[in-house]
N, C-alpha and C positions, 0 to 999 in steps of 0.2 A: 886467299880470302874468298873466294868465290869459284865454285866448281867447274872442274873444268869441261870443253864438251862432249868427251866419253865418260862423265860422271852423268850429266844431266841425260844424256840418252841410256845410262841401263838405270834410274831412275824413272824412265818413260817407262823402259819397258817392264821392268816391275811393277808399276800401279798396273798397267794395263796385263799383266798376267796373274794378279791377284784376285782369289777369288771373292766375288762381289755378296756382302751381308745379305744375311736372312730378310727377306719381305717383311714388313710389319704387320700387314696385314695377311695372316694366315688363309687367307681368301683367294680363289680363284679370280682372275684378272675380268675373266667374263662375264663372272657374277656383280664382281664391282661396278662396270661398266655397266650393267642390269639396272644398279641401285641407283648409278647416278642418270643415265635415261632414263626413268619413269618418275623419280622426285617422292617427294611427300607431302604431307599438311603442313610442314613448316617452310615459312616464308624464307628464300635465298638456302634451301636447306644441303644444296649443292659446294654453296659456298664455304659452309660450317663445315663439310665434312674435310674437305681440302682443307682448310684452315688447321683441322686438326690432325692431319696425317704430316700436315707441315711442322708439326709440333715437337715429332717423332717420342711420342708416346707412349706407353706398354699396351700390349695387347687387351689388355684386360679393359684400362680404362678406352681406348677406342670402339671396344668392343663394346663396352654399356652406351660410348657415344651415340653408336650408329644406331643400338635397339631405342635408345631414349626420342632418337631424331624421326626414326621411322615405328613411330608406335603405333600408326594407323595410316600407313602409307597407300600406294599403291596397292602392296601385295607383294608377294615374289611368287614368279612362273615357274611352275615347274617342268619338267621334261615333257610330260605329256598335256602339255599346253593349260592345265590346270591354274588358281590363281589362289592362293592363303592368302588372310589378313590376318592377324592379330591385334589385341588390344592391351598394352600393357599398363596394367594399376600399381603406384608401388605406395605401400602402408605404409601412414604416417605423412602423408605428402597432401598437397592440396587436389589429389585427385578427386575424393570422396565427396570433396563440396562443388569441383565441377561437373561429374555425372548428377550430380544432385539438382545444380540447376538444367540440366541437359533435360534431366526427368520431370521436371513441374513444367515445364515446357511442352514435351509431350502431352503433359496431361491434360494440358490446359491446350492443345491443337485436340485433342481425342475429345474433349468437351462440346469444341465449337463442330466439329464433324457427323456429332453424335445428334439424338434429338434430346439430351439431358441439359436440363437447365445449367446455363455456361456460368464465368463467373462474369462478371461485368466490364473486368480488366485484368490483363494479368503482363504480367514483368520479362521484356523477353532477356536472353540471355547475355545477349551485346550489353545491355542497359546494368549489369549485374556488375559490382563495384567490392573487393574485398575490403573491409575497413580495417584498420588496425588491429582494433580490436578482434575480430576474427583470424590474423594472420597468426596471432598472438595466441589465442584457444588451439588452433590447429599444429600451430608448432610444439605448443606446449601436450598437447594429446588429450584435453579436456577431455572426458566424454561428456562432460554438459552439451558440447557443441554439435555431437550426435544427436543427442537429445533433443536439443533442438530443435534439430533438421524436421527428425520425425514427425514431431510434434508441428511443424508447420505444413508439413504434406496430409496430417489427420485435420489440421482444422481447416486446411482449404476444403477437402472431401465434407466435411460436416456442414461445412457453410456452404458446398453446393445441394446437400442435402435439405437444407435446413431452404435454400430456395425454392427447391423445386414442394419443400411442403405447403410455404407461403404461396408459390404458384398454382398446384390445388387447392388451395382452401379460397382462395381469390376467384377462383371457376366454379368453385361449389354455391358462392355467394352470389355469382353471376346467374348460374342454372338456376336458384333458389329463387331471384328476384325477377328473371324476365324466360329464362329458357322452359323450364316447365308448366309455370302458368299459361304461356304461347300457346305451346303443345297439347295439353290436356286441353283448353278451350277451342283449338281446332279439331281434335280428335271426337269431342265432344259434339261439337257442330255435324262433323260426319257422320256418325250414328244417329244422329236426331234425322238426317238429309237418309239416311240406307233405312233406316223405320218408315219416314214417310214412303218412299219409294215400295218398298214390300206391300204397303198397304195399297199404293195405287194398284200393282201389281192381281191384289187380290180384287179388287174392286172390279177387277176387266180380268176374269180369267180365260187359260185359254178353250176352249170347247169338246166334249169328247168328238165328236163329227166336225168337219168343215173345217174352215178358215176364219179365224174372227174380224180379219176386217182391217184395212188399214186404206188411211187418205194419205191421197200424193196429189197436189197441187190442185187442191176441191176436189177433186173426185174422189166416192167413197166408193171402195172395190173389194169386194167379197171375194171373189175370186182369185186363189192363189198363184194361179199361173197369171193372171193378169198384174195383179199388185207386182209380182216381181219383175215381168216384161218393163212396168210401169218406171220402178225403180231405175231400171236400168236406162228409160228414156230419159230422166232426171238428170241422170247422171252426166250424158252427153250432151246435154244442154246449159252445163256449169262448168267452166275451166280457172276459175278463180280461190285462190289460196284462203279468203276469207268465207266463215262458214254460211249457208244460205238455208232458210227452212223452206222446207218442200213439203207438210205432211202432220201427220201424226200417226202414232200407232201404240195401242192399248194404255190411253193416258201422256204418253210422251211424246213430246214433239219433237221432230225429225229434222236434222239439217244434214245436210252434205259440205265435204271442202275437198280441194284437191290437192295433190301433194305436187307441185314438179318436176321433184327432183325423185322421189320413189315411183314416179309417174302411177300414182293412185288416187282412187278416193276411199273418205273416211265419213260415215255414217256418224254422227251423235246423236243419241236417244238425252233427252234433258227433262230430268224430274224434278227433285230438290237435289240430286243429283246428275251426273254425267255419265256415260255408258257409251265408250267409244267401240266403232265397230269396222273393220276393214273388208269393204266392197271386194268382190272380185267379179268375173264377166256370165257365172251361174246367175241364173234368177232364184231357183230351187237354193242351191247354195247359200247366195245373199238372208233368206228368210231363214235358215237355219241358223247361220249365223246373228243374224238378230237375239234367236231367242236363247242362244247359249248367253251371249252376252247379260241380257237380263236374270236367266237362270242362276249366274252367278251372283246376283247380289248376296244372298245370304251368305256368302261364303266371304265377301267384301267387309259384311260385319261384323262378324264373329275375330275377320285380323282385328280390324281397328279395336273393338273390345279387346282382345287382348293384347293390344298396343297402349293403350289406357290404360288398362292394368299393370303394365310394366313402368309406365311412367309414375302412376302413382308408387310402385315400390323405389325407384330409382330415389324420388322426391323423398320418399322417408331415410332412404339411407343418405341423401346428401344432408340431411336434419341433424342425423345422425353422429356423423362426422365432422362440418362445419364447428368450426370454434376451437376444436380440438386441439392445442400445445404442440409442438415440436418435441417428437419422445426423448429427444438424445438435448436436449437441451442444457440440463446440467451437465450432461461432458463434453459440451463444448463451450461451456462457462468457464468450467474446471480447465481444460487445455487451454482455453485462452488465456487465464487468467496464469495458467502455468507459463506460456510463453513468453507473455509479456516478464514474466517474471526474472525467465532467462534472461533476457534482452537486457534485462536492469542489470543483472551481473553482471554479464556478459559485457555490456557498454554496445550492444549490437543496436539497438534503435535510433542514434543519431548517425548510422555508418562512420565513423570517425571522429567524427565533431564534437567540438565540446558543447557540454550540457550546458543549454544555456538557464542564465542568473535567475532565480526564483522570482515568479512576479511581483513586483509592489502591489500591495493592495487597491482599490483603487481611491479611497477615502483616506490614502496617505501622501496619493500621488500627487504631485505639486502640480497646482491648477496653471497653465497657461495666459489662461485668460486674466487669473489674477496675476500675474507675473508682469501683465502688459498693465495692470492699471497702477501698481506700482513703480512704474519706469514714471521718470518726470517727464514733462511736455516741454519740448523745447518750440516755443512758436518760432517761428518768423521774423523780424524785425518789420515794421513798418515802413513801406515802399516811403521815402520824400514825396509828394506832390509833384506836379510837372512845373509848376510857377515857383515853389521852394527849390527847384533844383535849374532852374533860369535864373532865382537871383544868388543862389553859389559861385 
């Protein structure tokens, strides 16, 4: 009934001199050991793979196991220390709708990154929920449900389009009502301030001989080597950042301030304008530079004129423009009103839920308030007295 013990021992030794089955996995032992120390995107994906070798499987189906499990793994090393990834899609699967939302995602981070009018809000991808109805298009191979897609990655683009045009036309009206009237009024002021000035200018020209003349602190001094000595005693006798008048010269009166921190002083000639002038320790110097400073008015005017001029052109073409329609407007009517349209098919605008019950009207709806005046009143009984209820 039961073998004896030289049966059981060449029964040992036969299992243990038979030769031991093909590997299942057609794989080098080291590479294995690769896959399962580095892991992948998929959670416990160590576990899945043992679970499945535990299965003992055909090659084939472990073999689409392991590309499924590591579709965007680590990588594998190659010999020369190199790293592949791969990314596997497979058609007809719910791939297409998760690079999809992967990509409005991007689109909508490349928005906010950018200086392009963003959207206001946008869906991230954690928050993205397949409803039945969708699981149902895609399994079935709709292409409505491509369509779609498309069509909602065009009207996000349209509708940030269609912001950033309401966000010009919004600056245009701003420029229209305060920014260029500003402008033109002070530009305006400054030419009227560089006219007078030319003319003081002229009134006190300078001399073909001599020096014409400048006062520093009452004293009036003809003399140019003196005026500028003079200058210069001015200057050392002011260490204060606020400006100080010391003078006049040909019309303009003169102050001085000192800088700290450029450890200088600064000359201002004041007409109806200002004519700043940077002192250095020449006397001769100093007067030349004065009169370069003044020299250049004309040339002070002639910008601001044709900084005026540019404002008024700028002002007509915001005229211009202002009020203007959103160009793409009907196609983004049209695609909207094509989406929504899907969505109605599709059953995609309640993600899953049923459509709720059509509203009552509201001149059918049963008033509350008359509902309570039709309920009866049920008062209270009247309490007994305190002396009808002593003689109980």
């Amino acid at each position: 009934m039961f073998p004896t013990e030289a049966e059981q021992i060449q029964s040992i030794i036969e299992a243990e001199s038979a030769q031991a089955a093909p590997f299942a996995f057609s794989l080098p032992q080291e590479d294995i050991d690769h896959l399962l120390r580095l892991g992948s995107n998929t959670e416990q994906a160590r576990l899945k793979i043992v679970n499945e070798f535990m299965k003992q499987k055909p090659f084939s189906e472990l073999a689409a196991f392991v590309k499924q499990t590591y579709h965007d793994g680590y990588g594998l090393k190659t010999g020369n220390g190199s790293i592949s990834s791969c990314r596997y899609v497979t058609e007809g699967t719910f791939d297409a709708y998760l690079w999809q939302t992967v990509e409005n995602k991007q689109r909508f981070i490349s928005q906010i990154m950018t200086s392009k009018s963003p959207v206001r809000s946008c869906e991230d991808v954690d928050a993205t929920a397949l409803s039945f109805a969708e699981i149902k298009a895609l399994c079935a191979g709709d292409p409505r449900i491509k369509e779609r897609m498309d069509l909602d990655v065009e009207v996000s683009k349209l509708k940030i389009l269609k912001a950033a045009h309401q966000s010009k036309q919004f600056q245009l009206e701003d420029n229209l009502l305060k920014y260029f009237p500003e402008q033109i009024k002070e530009n305006t002021g400054f030419i009227r301030g560089l006219e007078a000035d030319l003319q003081t200018l002229a009134a006190h020209p300078l001399p073909k001989e001599g020096f014409v003349g400048m006062e520093i602190r009452g004293d009036k001094l003809t003399d140019k080597e003196n005026a500028g000595a003079a200058l210069l005693d001015a200057c050392k006798e002011f260490k204060g950042k606020e400006p100080v008048q010391i003078g006049s010269y040909r019309g303009f009166s003169m102050s001085i301030a000192f800088d700290p921190i450029w450890q200088r002083y600064t000359l201002t000639l004041k007409g109806q304008m200002t004519h700043e002038v940077d002192l250095g320790t020449d006397a001769k110097g100093n007067l030349l530079r004065i009169e370069n400073a003044l020299d250049r008015t004309p040339d002070r005017l002639r910008a601001v004129q044709a900084q005026l001029e540019n404002l008024y052109n700028q002002q007509e073409a915001a005229k211009a423009e202002v009020g203007k329609p959103f160009p793409q407007e009907q196609e983004l009517a049209e695609k909207t009103a094509r989406l929504v349209e899907l969505d109605l098919i599709l059953n995609l605008d309640s993600k899953g839920r049923n459509q709720p019950e059509q509203a009552i009207a509201k001149a059918n709806r049963p008033s509350v308030l008359d509902k309570l005046k039709t309920l009866p009143v049920h008062s209270a009984p009247d309490k007994p007295h305190k002396k009808e209820m002593e003689v109980r």
